[in-house]
TIKOLVO-768205 format. One line per 3 residues: number of its first residue (from 0); for each residue y negated, z, x negated of N, C-alpha, C. Coordinates in steps of 0.02 Angstrom, whole numbers, padded with zeros to 5 digits. Layout:
N
NUM = Y:Z:X:Y:Z:X:Y:Z:X  ... .
! end
This chain:
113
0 = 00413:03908:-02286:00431:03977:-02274:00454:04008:-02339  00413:04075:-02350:00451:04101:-02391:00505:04137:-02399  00537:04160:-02439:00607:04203:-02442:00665:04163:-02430 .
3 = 00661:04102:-02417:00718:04044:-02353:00784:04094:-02398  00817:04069:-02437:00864:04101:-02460:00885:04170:-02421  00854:04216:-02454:00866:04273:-02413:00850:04272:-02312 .
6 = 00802:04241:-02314:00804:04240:-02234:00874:04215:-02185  00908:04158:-02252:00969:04129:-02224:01037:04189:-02217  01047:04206:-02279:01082:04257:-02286:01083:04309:-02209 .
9 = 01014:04344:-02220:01013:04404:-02156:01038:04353:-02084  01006:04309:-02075:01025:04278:-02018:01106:04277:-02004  01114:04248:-02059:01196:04252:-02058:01215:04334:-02041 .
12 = 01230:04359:-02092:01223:04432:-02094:01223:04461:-02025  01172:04455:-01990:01144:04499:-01936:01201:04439:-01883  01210:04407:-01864:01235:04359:-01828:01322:04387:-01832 .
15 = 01353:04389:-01883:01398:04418:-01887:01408:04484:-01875  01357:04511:-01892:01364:04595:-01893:01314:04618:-01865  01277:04628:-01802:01209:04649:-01771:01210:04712:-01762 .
18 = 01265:04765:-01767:01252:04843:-01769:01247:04863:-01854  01228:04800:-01908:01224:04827:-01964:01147:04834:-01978  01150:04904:-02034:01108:04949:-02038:01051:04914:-02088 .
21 = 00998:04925:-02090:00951:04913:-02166:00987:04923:-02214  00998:04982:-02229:01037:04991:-02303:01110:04957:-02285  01152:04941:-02265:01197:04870:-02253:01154:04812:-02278 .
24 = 01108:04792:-02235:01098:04726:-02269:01076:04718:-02348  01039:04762:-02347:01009:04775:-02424:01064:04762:-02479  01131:04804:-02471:01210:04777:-02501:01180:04717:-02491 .
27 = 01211:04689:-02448:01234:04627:-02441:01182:04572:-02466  01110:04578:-02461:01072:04528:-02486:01066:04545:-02557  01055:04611:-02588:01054:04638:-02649:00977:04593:-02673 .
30 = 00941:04638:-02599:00858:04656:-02634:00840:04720:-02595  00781:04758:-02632:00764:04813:-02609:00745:04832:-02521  00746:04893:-02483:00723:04900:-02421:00671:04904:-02399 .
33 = 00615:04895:-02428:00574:04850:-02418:00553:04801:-02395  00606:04755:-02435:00592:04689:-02439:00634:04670:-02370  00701:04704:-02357:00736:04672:-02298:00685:04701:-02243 .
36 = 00673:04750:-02252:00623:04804:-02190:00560:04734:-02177  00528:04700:-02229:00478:04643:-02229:00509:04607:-02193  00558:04562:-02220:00595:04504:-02178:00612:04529:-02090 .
39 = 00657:04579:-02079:00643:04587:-02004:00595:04587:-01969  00538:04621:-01981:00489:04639:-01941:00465:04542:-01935  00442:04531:-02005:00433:04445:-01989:00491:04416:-01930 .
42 = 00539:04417:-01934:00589:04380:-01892:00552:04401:-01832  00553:04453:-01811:00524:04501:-01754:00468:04469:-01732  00428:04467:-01755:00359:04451:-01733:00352:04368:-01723 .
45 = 00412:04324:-01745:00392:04267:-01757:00466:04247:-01691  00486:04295:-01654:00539:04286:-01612:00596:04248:-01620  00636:04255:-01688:00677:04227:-01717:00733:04295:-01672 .
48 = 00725:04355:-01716:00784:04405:-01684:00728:04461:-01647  00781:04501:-01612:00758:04546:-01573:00780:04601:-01584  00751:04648:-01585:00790:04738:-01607:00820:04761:-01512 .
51 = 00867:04782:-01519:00883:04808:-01446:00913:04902:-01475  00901:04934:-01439:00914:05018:-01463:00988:05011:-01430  01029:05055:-01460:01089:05086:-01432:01099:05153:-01476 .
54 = 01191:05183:-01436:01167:05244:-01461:01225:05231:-01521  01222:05264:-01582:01260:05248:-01635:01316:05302:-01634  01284:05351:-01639:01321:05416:-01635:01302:05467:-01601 .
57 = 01304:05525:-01596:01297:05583:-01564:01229:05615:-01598  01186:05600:-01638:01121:05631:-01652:01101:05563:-01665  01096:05508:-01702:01060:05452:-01707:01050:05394:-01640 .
60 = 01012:05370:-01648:01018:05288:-01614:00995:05232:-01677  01031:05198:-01640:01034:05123:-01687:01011:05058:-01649  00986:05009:-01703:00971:04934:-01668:01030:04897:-01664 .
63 = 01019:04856:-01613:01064:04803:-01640:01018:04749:-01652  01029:04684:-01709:00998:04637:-01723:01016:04579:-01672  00984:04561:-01649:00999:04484:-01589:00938:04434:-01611 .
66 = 01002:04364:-01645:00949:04300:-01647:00941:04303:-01587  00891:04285:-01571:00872:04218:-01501:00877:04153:-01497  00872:04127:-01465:00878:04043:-01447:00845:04009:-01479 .
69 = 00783:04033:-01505:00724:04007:-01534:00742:04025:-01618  00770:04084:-01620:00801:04090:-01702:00871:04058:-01711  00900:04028:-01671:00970:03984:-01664:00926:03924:-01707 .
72 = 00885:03901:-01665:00856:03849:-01680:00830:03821:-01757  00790:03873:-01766:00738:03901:-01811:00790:03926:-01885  00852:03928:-01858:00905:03960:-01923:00939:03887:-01963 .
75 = 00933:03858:-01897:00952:03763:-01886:00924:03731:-01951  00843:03739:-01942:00807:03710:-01993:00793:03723:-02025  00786:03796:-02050:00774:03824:-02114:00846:03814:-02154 .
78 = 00913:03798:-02136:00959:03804:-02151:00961:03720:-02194  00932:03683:-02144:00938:03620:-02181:00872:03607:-02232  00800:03631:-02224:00780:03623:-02274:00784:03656:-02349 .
81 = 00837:03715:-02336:00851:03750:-02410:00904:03692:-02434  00944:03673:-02400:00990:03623:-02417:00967:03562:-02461  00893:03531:-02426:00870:03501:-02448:00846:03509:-02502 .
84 = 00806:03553:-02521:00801:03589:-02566:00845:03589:-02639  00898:03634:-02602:00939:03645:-02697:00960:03558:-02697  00992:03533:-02639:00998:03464:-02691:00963:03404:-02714 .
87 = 00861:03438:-02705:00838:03414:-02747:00827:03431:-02825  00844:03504:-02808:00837:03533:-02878:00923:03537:-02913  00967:03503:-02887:01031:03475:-02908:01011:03419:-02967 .
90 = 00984:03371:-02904:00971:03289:-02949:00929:03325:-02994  00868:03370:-02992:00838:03355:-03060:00884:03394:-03123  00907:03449:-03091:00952:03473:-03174:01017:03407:-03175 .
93 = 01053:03396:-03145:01079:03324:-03167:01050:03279:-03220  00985:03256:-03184:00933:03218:-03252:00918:03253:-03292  00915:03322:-03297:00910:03352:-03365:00959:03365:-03394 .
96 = 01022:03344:-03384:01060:03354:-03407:01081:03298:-03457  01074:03256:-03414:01089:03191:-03456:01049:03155:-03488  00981:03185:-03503:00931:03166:-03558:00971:03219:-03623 .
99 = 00965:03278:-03598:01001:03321:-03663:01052:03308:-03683  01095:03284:-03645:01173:03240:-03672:01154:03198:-03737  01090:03141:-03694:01085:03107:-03726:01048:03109:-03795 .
102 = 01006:03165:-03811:00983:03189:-03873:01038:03230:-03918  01082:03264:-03882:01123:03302:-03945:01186:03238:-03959  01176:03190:-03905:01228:03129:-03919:01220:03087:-04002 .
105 = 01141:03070:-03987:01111:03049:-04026:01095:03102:-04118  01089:03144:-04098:01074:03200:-04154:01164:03184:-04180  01211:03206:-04129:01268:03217:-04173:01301:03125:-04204 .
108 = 01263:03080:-04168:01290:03004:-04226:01244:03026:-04281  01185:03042:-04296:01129:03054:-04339:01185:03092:-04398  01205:03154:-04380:01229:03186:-04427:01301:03175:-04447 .
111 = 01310:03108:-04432:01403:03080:-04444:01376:03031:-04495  01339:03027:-04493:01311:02952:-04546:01307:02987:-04611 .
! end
């Protein structure tokens, strides 16, 4: 899946806060409306969350965002394969870390001699 990162975020996001607006989440993920406007409609269509109408104020109506059971689920595993994820890309900057240790280790006995 793409976006996982940001998809995690809104999930959260919307889960905590389901009368928050597009331009709310957009703050909060800090990518363009577009891009969150992309990610819902995907959630939508793939029955992760659900748009429900209410009334917001006195001339507007508003959604509210609702995971479903199936995006409970679905938040489950995308949640653990990003996990999986950064701490594969943990161990490898780790090993890059300690190859470069080990070259400026080496460079700085080089230049003590």
């Amino acid at each position: 899946m793409k976006n996982i990162g940001e998809t995690i975020k809104l999930l959260e996001h919307i889960q905590d806060n389901p009368e928050a607006t597009q331009r709310e989440l957009v703050a909060e993920l800090d990518v363009s409306l577009g891009k969150v406007n992309f990610l819902v409609r995907s959630l939508v269509e793939k029955g992760i969350i659900k748009l429900q109408r209410f009334k917001k104020s006195h001339n507007k109506m508003g959604y509210l965002y609702i995971i479903t059971p199936k995006g409970m689920s679905e938040k489950a595993v995308i949640t653990r394969k990003f996990l999986e994820n950064k701490i594969a890309e943990y161990d490898r900057l780790k090993e890059e870390i300690e190859k470069l240790k080990s070259v400026v280790g080496v460079a700085a006995e080089a230049e003590g001699d």
